[in-house]
N, C-alpha and C positions, 0 to 999 in steps of 0.2 A: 128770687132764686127758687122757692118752693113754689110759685106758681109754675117756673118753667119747668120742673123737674114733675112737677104734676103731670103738663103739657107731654113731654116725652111720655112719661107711662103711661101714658090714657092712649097716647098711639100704637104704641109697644102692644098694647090689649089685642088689639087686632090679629095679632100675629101667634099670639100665646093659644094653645091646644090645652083649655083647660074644662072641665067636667063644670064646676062650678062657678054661677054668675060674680057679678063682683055687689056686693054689699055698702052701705055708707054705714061709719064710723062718725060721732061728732057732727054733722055736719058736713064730712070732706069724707068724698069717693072713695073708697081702697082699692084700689088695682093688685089682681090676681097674677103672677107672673108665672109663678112655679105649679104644677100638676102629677102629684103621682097615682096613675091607676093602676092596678093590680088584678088582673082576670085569673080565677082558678078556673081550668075547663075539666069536662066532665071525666079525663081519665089524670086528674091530680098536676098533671103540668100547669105553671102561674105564666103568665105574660105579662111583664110590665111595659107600661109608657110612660114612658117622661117626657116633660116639654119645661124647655126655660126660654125666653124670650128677652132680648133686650137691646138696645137704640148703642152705636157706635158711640167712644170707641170701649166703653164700658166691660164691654164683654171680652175678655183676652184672646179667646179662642176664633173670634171672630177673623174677618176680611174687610180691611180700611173700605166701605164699597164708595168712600171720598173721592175715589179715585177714579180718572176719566173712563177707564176700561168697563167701572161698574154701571157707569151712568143708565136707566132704562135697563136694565138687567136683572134677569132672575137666575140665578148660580145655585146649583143644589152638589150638594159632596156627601155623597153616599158610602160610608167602609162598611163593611159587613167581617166581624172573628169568625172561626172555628175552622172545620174542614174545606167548608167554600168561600175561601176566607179571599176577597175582593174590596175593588175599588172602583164606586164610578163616580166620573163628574159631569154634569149636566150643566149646562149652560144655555139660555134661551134668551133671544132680544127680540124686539119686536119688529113687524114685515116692513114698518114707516123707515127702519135703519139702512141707507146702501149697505148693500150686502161684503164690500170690500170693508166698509167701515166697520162691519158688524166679524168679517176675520178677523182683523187684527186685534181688537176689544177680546175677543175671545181667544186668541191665541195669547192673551197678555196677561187673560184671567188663569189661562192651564198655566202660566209664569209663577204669578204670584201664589197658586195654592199648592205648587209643588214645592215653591218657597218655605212656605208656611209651614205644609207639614211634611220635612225635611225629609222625611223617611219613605215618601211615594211619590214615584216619579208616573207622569202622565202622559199618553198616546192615545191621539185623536183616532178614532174609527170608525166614525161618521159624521155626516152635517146633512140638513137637510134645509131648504130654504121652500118654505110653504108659506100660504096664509095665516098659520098661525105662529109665525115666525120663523127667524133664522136657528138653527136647535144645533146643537153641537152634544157630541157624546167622547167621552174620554174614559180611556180604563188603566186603569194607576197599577202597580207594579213596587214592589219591595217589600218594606217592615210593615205591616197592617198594625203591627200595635203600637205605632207612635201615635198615631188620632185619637185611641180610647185613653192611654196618656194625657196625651194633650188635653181632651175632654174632660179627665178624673183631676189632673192638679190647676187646673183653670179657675181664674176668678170670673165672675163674686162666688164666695164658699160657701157662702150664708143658704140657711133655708132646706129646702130636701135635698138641695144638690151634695150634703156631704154624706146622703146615703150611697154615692154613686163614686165608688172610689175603686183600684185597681182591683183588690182583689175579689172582689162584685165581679167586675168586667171577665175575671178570669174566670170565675166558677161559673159562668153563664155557658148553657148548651148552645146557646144561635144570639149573637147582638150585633145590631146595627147601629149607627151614629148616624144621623145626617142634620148637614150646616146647610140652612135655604139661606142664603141673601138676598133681600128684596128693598126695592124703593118704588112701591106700586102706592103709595100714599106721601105726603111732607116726609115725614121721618124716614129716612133706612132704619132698619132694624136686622138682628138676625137672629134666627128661631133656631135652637140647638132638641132635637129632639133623641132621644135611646129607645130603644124597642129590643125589647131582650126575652129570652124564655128558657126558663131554667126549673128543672126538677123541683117541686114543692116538699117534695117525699110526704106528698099525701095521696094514700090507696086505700081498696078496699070498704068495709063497711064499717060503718057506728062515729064516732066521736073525734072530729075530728079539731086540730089546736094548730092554728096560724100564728105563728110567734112572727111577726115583722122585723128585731132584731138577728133572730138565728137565720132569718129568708136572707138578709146582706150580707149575713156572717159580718156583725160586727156588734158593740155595745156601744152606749152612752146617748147621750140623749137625741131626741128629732125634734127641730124645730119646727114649730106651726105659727110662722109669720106670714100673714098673705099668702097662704097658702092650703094646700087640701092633700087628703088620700083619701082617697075610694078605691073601695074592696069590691069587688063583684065574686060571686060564688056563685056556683052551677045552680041551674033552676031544679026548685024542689029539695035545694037546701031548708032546714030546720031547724030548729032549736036553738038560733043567732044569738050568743051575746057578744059583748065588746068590751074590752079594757081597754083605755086611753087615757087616765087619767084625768087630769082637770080638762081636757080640749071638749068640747061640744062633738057631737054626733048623734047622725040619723039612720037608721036603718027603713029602707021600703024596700019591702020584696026582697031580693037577692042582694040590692046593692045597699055598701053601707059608705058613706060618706064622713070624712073625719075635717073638720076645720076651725081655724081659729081668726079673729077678727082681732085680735092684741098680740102682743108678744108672750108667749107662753113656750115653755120644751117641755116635750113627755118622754120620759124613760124608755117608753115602747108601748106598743100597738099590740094587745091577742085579741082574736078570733077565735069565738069553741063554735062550731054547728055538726050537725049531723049529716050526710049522705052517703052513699052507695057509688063508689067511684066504678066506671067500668078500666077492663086490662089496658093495660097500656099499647098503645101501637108499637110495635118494633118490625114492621110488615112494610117495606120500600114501597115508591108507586111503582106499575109496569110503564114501561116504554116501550113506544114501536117507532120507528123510523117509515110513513107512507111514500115522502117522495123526497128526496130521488132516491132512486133504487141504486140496490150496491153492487158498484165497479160502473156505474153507469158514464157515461160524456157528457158533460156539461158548457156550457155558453150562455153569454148575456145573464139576464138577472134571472135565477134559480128561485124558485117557491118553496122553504123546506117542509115540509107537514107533518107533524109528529101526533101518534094517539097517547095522550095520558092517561091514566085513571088511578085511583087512591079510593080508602072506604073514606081517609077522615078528611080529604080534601088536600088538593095540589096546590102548593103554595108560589111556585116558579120553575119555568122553566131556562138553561140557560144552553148558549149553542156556543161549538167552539170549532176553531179549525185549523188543525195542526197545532194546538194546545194553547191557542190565545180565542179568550170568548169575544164573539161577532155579533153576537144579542144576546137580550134576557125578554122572558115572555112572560108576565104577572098574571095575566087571564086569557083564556080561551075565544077565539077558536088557537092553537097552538100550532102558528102559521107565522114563518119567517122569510122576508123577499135578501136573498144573497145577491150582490151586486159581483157576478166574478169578473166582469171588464178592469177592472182593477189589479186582479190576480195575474201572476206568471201562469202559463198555460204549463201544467203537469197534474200529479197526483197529490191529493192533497185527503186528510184524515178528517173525518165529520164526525164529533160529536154530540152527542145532546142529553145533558140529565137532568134529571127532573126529581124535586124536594117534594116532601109533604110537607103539612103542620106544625110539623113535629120535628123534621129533619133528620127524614129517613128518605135518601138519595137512591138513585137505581139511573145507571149511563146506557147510551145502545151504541155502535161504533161504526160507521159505514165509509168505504173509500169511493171518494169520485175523483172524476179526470178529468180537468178542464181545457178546452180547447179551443183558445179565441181566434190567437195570433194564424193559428195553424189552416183556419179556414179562411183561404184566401180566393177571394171568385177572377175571374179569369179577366183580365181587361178588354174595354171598349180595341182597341189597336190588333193584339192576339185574334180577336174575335173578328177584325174584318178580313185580315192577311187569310184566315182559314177559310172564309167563304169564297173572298176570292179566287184562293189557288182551285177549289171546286168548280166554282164556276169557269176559270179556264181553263181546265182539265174535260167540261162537260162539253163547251165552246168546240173544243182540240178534238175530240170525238166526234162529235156532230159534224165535222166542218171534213175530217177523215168520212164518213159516210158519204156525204155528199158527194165529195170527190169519186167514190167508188161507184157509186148509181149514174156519173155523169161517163166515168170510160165505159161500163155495159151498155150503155145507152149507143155511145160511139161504135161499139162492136158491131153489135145488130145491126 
């Protein structure tokens, strides 16, 4: 039995997003599952990541991927809280799959995860069938915060996941969730990862105190079982020390690293170092809409082109049309292919905004007209009738001339 549960978590390793190698204990491997890291950037904002990793059906929050739909499938479910508060689900099989077979698998997977997370319902808005597979994209719709839910009271509790509870989820400025399911090895597994960023309320200059409890807004102890926290602090941080109690820790350079190879809980985590924070961003990026231009006609597959720019860097951009989003754009060049053969030919509202870093948005608004159905080319049939009538009309003339040159002729 502990050989096989070994077996699992040495697969499970694969999958887990963790900063730290795994270490042997006794003679037997420990496997790292859980990872917290903590980026402070240089205007006091902290980003954290978390990754929890773990083999069906183990994981609650997970997706049975036992199930034939999953079979060869890679499922990713993306929610994003706050203002741009969204849902997407990814779904990708690979190009060996018929592609009718690879529908239905995927229409069965938007089944089960709007099942699952009761509170968001799913509509397909694109498929693509390429060489690197069948790729399906889906954008969910209702309560966003039944998932960070689902995520915060989910087992196993154990370890750093019970820093990650609701009211965390709620004081965060920007968090995302995403559930990858994968069986690209023996094991399925599923990688539950949070990416969040929230106000550190560290500015300014001189001495600065990272209390890791007041960051969750919560007390009592963290577990450091197979597990780690790394600190990263802006370059040119000084004067580093570290409370963690009995847990081992390293600091190099900027990053400090916190881990434990036994079962141990520490009260809390501080940080004292020194730096010069700059102001904070509260400066939107600019948007421009280059093509299509507004009130312009549109057909067939549309190119949208948008300029962004940000001092502290563009984080995404998203497109929307007539208030349901059509794409998202992670990196540049910031160029989106519209397929309007799908659309009713009318007027229709083009959106596009665009986030920074930071999660400072700024929209541009253009109207276009689309006109598929409307441009209808003249038929093969229409097209002979008119040349014919032409040419008997030219026929009828000519043939009236003739006639007339033949009586002058008779006069004379």
């Amino acid at each position: 039995m502990n050989r096989a549960l070994a077996s699992i978590l040495l697969l499970a390793l694969c999958f887990a997003v963790c900063t730290v190698t795994t270490t042997t204990v006794t003679g037997q491997e420990e496997i790292q599952l859980e990872c917290l890291t903590i980026t402070i950037d240089e205007i006091g904002f902290a980003n954290i990541e978390y990754s929890l990793s773990g083999p069906y059906p183990n994981v609650s929050f997970g997706i049975d991927v036992s199930r034939s739909c999953f079979s060869e499938c890679h499922a990713t479910l993306i929610v994003t809280l706050g203002e741009d508060s969204r849902a997407n689900l990814f779904i990708r099989y690979p190009f060996s799959l018929p592609q009718s077979e690879a529908n239905s698998r995927a229409s069965t997977v938007q089944t089960i995860f709007s099942a699952r997370f009761y509170g968001i319902s799913f509509q397909k808005v694109s498929e693509s069938h390429e060489r690197g597979g069948h790729i399906y994209v889906f954008n969910g719709s209702g309560d966003f915060s039944i998932v960070p839910k689902v995520f915060a009271n989910a087992t196993p509790s154990n370890g750093l996941k019970k820093l990650i509870n609701e009211n965390w989820i709620y004081s965060c400025k920007r968090i995302s969730i995403s559930f990858t399911v994968s069986d690209e090895i023996v094991q399925r597994v599923c990688t539950v990862s949070v990416n969040a960023r929230i106000d550190s309320g560290l500015s300014g200059s001189g001495i600065h105190v990272f209390d890791l409890n007041a960051f969750f807004m919560r007390s009592g102890f963290i577990p450091l079982i197979n597990s780690s926290i790394v600190i990263i602090l802006p370059m040119g941080s000084t004067g580093v020390s570290v409370d963690c109690g009995q847990a081992s820790y390293s600091v190099s350079d900027n990053t400090i690293v916190i881990s434990s190879t036994t079962p141990m809980a520490i009260s809390n985590v501080i940080v004292t170092f020194t730096y010069d924070f700059k102001p904070k961003d509260f400066t939107p990026p600019t948007v421009e809409i280059l093509s299509p231009e507004n009130g312009s006609t549109v057909q067939g597959t549309v190119k949208i082109i948008v300029n962004v720019n940000d001092d502290y860097g563009v984080d995404r951009v998203e497109i929307y049309l007539n208030g349901t989003m059509v794409g998202v754009l992670s990196s540049p060049p910031w160029e989106f292919s519209l397929d309007t053969s799908k659309l009713d030919d009318g007027t229709y509202i083009l959106e596009v905004t665009a986030y920074d870093e930071v999660g400072n948005s700024n929209s541009q608004t253009i109207i276009i007209k689309v006109s598929n159905k409307s441009q209808v080319s003249p038929s093969p049939l229409s097209f002979n009738l008119s040349t014919m009538l032409i040419i008997c009309v030219a026929v009828a003339v000519i043939i009236a001339l003739a006639m007339l040159a033949v009586k002058k002729i008779r006069r004379g």
